[in-house]
ROKOLMAR-254836 format. One line per 8 residues: number of its first residue (from 0); their letters; for each residue x, y, z of C-alpha. Coordinates in steps of 0.05 Angstrom, whole numbers. Each point is the difference from the previous one (the first is absolute). Example, Ala and Ser with C-alpha at 12.3 -4.5 7.8 and 13.67 -1.06 7.14 Angstrom:
<sites>
0 = AS = 246/-90/156  27/69/-13
</sites>
This chain:
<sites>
0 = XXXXXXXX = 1095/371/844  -57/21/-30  -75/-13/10  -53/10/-50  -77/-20/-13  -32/-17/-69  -71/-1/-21  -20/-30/-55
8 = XXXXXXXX = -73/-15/-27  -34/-72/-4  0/-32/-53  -45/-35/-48  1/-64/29  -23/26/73  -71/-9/14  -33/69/-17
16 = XXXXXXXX = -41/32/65  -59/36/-16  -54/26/45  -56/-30/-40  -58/9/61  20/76/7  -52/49/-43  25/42/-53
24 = XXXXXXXX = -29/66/-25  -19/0/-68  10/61/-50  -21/3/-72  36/30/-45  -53/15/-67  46/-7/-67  -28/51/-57
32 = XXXXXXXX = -23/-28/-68  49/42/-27  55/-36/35  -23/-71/-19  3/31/-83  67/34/17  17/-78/21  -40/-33/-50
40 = XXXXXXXX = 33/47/-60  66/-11/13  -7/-76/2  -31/6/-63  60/40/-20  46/-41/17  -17/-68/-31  51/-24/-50
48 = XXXXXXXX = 51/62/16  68/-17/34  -16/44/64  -23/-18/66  -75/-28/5  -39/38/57  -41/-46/43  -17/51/54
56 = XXXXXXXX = -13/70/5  34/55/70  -61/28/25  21/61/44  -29/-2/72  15/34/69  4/-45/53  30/-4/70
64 = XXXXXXXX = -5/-74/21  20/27/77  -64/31/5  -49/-35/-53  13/-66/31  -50/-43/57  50/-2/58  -2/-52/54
72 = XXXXXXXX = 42/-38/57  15/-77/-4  0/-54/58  79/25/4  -13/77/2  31/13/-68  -37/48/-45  -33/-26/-64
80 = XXXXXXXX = -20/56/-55  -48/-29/-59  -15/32/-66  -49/-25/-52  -7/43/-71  -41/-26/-45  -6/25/-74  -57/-35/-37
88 = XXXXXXXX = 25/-26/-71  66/-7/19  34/-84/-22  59/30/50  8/54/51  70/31/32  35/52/43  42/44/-20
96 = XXXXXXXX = 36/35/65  30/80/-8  16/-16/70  30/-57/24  27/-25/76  -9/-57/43  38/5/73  45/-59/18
104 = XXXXXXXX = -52/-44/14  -68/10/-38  -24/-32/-61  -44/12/-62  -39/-46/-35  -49/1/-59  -45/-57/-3  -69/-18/-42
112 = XXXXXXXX = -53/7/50  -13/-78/-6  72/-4/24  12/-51/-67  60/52/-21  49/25/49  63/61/-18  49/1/64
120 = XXXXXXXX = 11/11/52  44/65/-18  43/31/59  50/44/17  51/-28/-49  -41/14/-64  2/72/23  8/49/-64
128 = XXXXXXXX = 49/42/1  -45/55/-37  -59/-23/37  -29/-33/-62  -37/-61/6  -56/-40/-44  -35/-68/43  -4/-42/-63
136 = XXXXXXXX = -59/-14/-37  -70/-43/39  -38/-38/-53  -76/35/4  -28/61/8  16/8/72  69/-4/37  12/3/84
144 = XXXXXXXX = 50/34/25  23/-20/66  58/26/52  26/-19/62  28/30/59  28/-36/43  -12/24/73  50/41/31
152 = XXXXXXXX = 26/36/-68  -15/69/8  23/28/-67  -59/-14/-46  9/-15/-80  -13/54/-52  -54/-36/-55  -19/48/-54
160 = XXXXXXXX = -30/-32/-60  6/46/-65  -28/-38/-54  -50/-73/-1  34/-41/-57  -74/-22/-36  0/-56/-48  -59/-8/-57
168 = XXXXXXXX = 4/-54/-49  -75/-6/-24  22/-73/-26  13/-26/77  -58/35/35  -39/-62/8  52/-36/35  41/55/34
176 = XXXXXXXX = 62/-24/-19  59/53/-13  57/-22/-35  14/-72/40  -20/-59/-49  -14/45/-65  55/-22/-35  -16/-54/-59
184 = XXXXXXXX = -10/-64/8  65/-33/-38  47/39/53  51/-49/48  -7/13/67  82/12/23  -15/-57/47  -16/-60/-46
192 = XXXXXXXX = 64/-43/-23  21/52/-55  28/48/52  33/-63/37  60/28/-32  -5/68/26  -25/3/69  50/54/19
200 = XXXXXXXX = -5/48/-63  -69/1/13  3/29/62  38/63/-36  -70/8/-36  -50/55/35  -65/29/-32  3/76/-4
208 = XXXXXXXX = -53/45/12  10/67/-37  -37/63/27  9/66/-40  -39/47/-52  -64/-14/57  -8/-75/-18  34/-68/25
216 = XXXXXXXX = 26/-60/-46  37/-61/-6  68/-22/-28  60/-56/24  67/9/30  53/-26/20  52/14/69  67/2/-43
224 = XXXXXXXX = 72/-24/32  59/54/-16  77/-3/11  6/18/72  -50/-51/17  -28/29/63  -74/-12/-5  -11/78/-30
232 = XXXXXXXX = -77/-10/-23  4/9/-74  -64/-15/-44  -3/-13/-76  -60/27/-32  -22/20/-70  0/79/-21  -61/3/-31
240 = XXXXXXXX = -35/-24/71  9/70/24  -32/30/-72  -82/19/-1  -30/-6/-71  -14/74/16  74/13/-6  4/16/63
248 = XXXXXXXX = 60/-31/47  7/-13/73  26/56/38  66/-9/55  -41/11/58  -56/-51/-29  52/-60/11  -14/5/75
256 = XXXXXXXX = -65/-33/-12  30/-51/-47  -16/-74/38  31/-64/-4  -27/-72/24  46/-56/10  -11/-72/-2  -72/9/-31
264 = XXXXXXXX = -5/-68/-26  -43/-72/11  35/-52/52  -27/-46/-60  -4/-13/-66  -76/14/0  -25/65/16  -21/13/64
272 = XXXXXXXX = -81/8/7  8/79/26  48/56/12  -3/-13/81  49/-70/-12  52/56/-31  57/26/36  -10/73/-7
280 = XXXXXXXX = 69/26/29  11/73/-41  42/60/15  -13/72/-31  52/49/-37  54/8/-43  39/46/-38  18/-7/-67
288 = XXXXXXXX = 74/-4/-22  11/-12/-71  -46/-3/-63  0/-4/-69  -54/58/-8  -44/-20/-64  -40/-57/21  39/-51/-39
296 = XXXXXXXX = -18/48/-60  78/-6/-27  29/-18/69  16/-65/31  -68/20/49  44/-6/64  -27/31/69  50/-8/58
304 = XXXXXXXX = -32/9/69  23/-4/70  -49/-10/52  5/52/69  8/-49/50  42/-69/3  -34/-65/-19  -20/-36/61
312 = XXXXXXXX = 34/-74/10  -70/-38/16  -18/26/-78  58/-48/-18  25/46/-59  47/-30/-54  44/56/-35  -3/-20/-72
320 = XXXXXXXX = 70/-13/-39  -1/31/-70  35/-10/-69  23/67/-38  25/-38/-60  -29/9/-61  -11/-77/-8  -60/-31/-14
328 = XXXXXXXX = -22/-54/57  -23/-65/-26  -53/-14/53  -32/28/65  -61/34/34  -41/54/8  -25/9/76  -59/55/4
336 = XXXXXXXX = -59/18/22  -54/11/-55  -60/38/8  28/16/62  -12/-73/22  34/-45/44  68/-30/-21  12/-34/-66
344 = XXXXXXXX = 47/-34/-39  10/-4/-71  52/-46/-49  41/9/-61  46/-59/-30  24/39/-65  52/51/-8  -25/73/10
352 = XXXXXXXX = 5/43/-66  37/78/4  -58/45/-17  -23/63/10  -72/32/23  9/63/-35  48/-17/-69  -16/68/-29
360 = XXXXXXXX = 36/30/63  60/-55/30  25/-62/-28  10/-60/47  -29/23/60  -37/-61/19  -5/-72/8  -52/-34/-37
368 = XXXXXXXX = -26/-68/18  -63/-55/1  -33/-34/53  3/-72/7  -58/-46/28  24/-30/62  -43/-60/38  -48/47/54
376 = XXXXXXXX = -12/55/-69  22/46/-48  25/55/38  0/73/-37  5/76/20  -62/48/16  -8/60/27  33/1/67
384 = XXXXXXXX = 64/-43/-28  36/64/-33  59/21/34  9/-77/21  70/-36/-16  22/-47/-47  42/-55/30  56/-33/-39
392 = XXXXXXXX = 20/-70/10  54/16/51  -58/37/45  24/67/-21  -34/58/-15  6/25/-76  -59/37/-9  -69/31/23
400 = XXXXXXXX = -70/-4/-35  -25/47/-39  -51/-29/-39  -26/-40/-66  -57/-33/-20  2/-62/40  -63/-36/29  -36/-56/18
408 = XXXXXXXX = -43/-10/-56  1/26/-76  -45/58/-16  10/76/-20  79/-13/-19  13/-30/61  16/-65/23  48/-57/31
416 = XXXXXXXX = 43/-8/-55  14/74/-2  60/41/18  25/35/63  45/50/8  51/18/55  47/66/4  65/-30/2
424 = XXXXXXXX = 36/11/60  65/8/-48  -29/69/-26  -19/15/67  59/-6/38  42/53/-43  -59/40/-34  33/67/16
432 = XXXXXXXX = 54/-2/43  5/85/-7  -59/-6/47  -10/-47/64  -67/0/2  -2/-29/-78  40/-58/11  -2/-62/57
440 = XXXXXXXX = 84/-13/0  3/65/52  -53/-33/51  10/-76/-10  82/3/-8  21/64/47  53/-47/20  25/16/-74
448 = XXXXXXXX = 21/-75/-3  -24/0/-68  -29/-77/4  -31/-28/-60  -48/-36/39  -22/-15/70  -34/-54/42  -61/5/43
456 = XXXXXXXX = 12/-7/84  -55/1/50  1/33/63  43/23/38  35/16/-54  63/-20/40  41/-24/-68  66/46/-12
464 = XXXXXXXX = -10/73/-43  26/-19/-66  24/68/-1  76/24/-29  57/-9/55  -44/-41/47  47/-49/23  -13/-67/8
472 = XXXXXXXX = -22/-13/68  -14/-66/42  -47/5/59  47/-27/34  33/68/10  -60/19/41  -27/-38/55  -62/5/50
480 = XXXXXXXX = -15/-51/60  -38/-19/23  -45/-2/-59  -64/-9/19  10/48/61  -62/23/48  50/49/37  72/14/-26
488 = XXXXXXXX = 33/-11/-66  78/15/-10  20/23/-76  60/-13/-17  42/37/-60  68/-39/-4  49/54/-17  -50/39/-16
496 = XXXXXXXX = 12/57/64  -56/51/-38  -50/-20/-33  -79/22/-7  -52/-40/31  -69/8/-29  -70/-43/26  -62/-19/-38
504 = XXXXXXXX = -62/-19/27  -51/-48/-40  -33/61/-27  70/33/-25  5/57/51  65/17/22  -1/-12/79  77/9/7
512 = XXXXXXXX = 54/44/-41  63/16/30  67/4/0  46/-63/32  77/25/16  21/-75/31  -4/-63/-27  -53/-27/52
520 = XXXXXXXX = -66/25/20  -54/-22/35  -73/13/-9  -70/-6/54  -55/-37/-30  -30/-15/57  -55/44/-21  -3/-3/-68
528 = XXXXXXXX = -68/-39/-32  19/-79/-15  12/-7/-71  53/11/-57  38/57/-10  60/20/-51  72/19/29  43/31/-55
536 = XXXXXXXX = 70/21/12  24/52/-48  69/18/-7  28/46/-60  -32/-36/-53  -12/-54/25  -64/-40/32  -9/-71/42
544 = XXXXXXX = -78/-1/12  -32/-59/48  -54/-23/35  -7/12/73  -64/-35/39  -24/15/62  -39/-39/40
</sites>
């Protein structure tokens, strides 16, 4: 018998708790003139260049939020720490951790101080393993930082901020805003009747904020399904969205910084008034596993990442299927976030074209195609949509933006009747297969089933491993009752006398591993949290995953 505890974090949907009556202490941190130019230049730089677009500038700072915070005691005895920096000039403010822990327990937020924006709460669970953190980004020129301890924990958390992410844009100074509501006007929120279609692919879609070479930027990805099916976070980017116009490219330990926001969308077709009526549900780090190297510059512009931690269930996460044929899809989407916007949607109805970004260099490389006008606009790429994918008509994967001259309106060689182009997941998938970080067959097919194409599954990813020699298994062969259980569940393996049992919590940590030598076993829930968790049963190669809920 065996008896275990989970924690997991709250989610999104659970009313956020923050000490709003409880005084902060305010530090400001003064941002040289030579930093704004520094920011200033390179945006110059970068306009019209297939590299990443930097909308913020890592300003290097010292500071231990343990002892620069206004401490104080609520009602209950718990311990509330608050933090205000301010940085005049700044359209957006963040925090950058070196140092990262929160005891089992106590929380983090990061909050506008007219409360209008809230990040969190962050807890034990979002715990780094290299102690690297960043809070997400507060609209304005001042962010709050708040912690609590709940009384009785004596361990305290470690809360070393590095670096203040500070955003400029001299065009949005007069209304603050950052990068929420500045894409153009013809873009379809994913919400309105065109993404009817694909509610689940678009919840595969997260925005990406890039931090490397000292500066902060926006591109699209997408959480990518692969042969074993088991949930294992994969995001599709673009190449070039880890390239500076300066040449210079992000570093390995720079990925640790890397964040990603899920379900950062309107509940309507309209677009909410302000960023507060956003779910703002991120995580931070990744590490990269495969790329095409040039930028798209004679490459298919492929960046394969994988995030550090498992997706959380409340996010809802759809693993994209994908197409490695070289065939060219007749119709489909293009879910992204431009100019580092809220979700969007946009429509083509004619066949895509083989093309190439770079025909001096590689034939064939790409996927060519034109918008169509749809009823709520005329949907097109920005900045912020590269590395975004291109959705065939069987809601597969073939592709990911690189760029083109698409926009809403005609003007400068631009317009909606111009082209797009996508690196074609074809040339991705078997770029160089003498190298595995050069190609995505070794990450999204280490089953080595060799599929053409597969579909899309949400979570729990509890659908069979497509891998080779994976028998086919009924879940029949494995039982559990009672199921829901609030105290013991018996698992079953019907001639099955040794087996592995493995348990996932809603956040995807492992809370049991071991090794079953009988057919029956019999777990304590009594004091696991209420909620869903996955039972897999793994025997040679073989896999039966379920649900389990406790009540």
């Amino acid at each position: 018998m065996i008896n275990l505890t989970a924690f997991s974090q709250l989610g999104p949907a659970v009313e956020q708790t923050i000490h709003s009556d409880e005084l902060s202490k305010t530090i400001t941190i003064a941002v040289s003139q030579n930093e704004i130019d520094q920011l200033i230049d390179m945006q110059e730089q970068s306009k019209g260049k297939n590299v990443a677009f930097p909308v913020g500038k890592l300003i290097s700072v010292d500071i231990d939020m343990m002892l620069s915070a206004q401490w104080s005691f609520d009602e209950f005895e718990n311990r509330i720490g608050k933090l205000k920096i301010h940085s005049s000039g700044a359209t957006g403010i963040g925090a950058y951790f070196s140092e990262f822990f929160l005891p089992i327990g106590s929380k983090l937020y990061a909050y506008t101080p007219t409360h209008k924006e809230v990040i969190g709460p962050f807890g034990f669970v979002d715990n780094p393993k290299n102690e690297k953190f960043s809070s997400g980004t507060i609209n304005g020129n001042e962010i709050v930082l708040e912690v609590f301890i709940p009384k009785g924990v004596s361990s305290l958390p470690k809360l070393k901020i590095r670096h203040l992410g500070y955003e400029r844009n001299l065009s949005k100074i007069k209304n603050a805003n950052r990068d929420f509501g500045d894409s153009k006007d013809c873009q379809v929120n994913v919400l309105c009747e065109e993404g009817d279609d694909w509610k689940d692919n678009k919840n595969a879609v997260v925005r990406i904020k890039m931090v490397f070479g000292g500066f902060e930027s926006w591109c699209s990805g997408t959480i990518m399904n692969n042969t074993y099916q088991d949930c294992t976070p994969y995001i599709l980017t673009a190449d070039h969205c880890r390239h500076l116009s300066t040449g210079e490219i992000a570093k390995e330990n720079e990925y640790d910084n890397w964040e990603f926001y899920f379900n950062y969308e309107s509940t309507k077709c309209r677009n909410p008034s302000n960023e507060g009526d956003v779910t703002i549900a991120k995580m931070t780090g990744c590490t990269k596993k495969a790329s095409s190297e040039n930028g798209g510059e004679g490459d298919p512009d492929f960046l394969l990442l994988r995030l550090n931690n498992s997706i959380p269930q409340f996010y809802n996460p759809h693993f994209a299927g994908w197409d490695r044929r070289n065939v060219a899809s007749e119709n489909g989407v293009m879910i992204h976030h431009p100019a580092g916007d809220i979700k969007k949607i946009s429509t083509y109805i004619r066949q895509v074209e083989s093309s190439e970004w770079n025909g001096d260099l590689i034939k064939n490389s790409h996927w060519k195609l034109i918008w169509t006008k749809t009823k709520n606009g005329f949907g097109s790429s920005e900045g912020g949509s590269s590395g975004s994918a291109l959705w065939n008509q069987d809601k597969r994967v073939v592709g990911q933006l690189t760029g083109g001259s698409s926009a809403c309106e005609e003007g400068n060689g631009t317009g909606p009747f111009n082209p797009d182009y996508f690196g074609k997941l074809h040339s991705s998938y078997t770029m160089d297969m003498s190298d595995t970080t050069k190609n995505l067959e070794y990450w999204l097919d280490n089953g080595r089933n060799k599929p053409q194409f597969i579909d899309g599954i949400n979570w729990p990813c509890s659908e069979q491993a497509l891998s080779n020699g994976h028998a086919i298994i009924t879940k029949e062969i494995i039982s559990m009752f009672p199921n829901p259980a609030d105290k013991l569940v018996t698992i079953s393996s019907i001639g099955k006398p040794h087996f592995q049992l493995v348990v996932f919590d809603v956040l995807g940590n492992k809370i049991v591993d071991l090794k079953v030598n009988e057919e029956k076993i019999k777990l304590d829930v009594s004091n696991w949290p209420t909620g869903i968790y996955v039972v897999n049963s793994i025997w040679n190669n073989s896999k039966v995953s379920q649900k389990l809920i406790v009540k």
